[in-house]
C-alpha positions as CSV (number, residue, x, y, z in Angstrom):
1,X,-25.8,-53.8,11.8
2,X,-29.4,-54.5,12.0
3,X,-32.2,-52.7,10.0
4,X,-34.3,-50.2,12.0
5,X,-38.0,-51.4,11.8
6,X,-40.1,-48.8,10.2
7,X,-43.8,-47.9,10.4
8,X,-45.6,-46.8,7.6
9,X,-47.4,-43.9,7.5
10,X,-50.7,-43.8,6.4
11,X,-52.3,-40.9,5.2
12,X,-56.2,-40.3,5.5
13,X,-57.9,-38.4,2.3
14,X,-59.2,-35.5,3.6
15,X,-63.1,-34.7,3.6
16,X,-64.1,-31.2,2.0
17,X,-66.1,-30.7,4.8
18,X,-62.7,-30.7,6.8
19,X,-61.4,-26.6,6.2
20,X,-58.9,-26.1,9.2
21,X,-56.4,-26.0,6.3
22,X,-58.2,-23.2,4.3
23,X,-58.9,-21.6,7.3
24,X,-55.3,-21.6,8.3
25,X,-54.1,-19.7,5.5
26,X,-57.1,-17.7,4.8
27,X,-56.3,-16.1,8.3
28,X,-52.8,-15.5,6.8
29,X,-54.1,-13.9,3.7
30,X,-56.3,-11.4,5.5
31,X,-54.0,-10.1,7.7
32,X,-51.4,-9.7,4.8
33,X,-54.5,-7.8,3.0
34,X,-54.6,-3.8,2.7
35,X,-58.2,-4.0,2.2
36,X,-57.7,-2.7,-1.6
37,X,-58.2,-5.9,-2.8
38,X,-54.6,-6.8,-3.3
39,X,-53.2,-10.1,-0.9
40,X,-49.9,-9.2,0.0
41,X,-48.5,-5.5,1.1
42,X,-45.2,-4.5,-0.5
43,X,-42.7,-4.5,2.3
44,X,-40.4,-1.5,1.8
45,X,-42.3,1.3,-0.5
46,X,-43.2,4.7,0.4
47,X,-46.2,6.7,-0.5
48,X,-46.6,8.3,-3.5
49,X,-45.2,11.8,-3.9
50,X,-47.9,14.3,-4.7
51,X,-46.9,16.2,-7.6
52,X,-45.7,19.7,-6.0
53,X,-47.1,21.8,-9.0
54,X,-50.6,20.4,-9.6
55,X,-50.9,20.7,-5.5
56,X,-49.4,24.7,-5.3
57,X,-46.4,24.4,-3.9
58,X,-44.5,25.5,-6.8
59,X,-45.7,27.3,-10.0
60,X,-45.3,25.9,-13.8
61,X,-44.5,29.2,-14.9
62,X,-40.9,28.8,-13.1
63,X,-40.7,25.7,-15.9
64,X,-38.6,27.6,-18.6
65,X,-35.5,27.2,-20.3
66,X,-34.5,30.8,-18.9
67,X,-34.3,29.9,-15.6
68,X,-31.8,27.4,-15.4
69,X,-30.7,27.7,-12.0
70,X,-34.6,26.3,-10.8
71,X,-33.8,23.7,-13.7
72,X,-30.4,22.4,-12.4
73,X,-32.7,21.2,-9.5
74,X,-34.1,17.6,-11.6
75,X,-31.0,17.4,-12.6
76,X,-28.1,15.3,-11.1
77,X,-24.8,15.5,-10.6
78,X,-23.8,13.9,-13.7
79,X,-26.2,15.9,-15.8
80,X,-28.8,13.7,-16.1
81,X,-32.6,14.6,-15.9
82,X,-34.2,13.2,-12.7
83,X,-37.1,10.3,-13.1
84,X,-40.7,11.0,-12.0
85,X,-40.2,8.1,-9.4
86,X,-38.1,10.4,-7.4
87,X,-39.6,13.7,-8.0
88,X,-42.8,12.9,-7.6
89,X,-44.0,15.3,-10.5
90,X,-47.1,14.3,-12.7
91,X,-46.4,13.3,-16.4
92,X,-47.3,16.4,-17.7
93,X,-45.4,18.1,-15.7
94,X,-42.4,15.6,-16.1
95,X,-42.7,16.2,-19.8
96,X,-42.6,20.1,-19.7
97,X,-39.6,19.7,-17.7
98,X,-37.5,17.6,-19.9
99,X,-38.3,19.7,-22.6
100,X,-37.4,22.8,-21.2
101,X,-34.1,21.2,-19.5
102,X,-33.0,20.1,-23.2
103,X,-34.4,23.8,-24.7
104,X,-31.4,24.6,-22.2
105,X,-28.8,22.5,-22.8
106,X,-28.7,23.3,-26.5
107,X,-28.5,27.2,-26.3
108,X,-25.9,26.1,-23.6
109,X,-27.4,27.2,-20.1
110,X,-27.0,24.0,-18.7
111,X,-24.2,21.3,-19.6
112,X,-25.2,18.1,-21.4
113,X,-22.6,17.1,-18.6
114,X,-21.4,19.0,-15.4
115,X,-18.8,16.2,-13.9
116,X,-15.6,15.9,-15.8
117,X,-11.9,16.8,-15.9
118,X,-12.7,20.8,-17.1
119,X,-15.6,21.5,-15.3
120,X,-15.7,24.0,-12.6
């Protein structure tokens, strides 16, 4: 078998004057910018939830460990409280809420858990 002949490959130093590379990927960058200053958008998110009682929609006076039927509502199906993330509430809000949904829970409005072999 005979041995292919091979060139070699020379490679030239590039010059700083030379910036077709940065321009190359500075395009890149801009058009993965926001224009908030960050370089890269995140691919799947949504937009923030408002928080529905700062904005009106709802009143914090319904927050209360005697209405548990407006309470079961941040909770889920297991009996556990639902995260800010998916609400959407403030933290202040968010804290009020968890408060009032344990205030519950011990004078026994609402179940520590409501999926089991005895509940109805």
């Amino acid at each position: 078998m005979a041995k292919e002949f091979k060139e070699k490959k020379v490679y030239k130093k590039s010059n700083q004057d030379d910036d077709s590379y940065d321009s190359k990927y500075n395009d890149m960058d801009d058009a993965m910018d926001d224009g908030k200053g960050r370089g890269r958008k995140f691919s799947g998110g949504k937009s923030k939830k408002s928080c529905r009682f700062m904005s009106g929609e709802e009143d914090t006076n319904n927050i209360t460990y005697k209405n548990p039927k407006f309470l079961s509502t941040y909770l889920t199906e297991h009996g556990k409280i639902v995260s800010r993330r998916v609400t959407g509430n403030c933290a202040m809000v968010q804290r009020k809420l968890a408060l009032e949904i344990k205030r519950a829970r011990n004078l026994a409005l609402l179940g520590f858990v409501s999926v089991g072999p005895n509940s109805n």
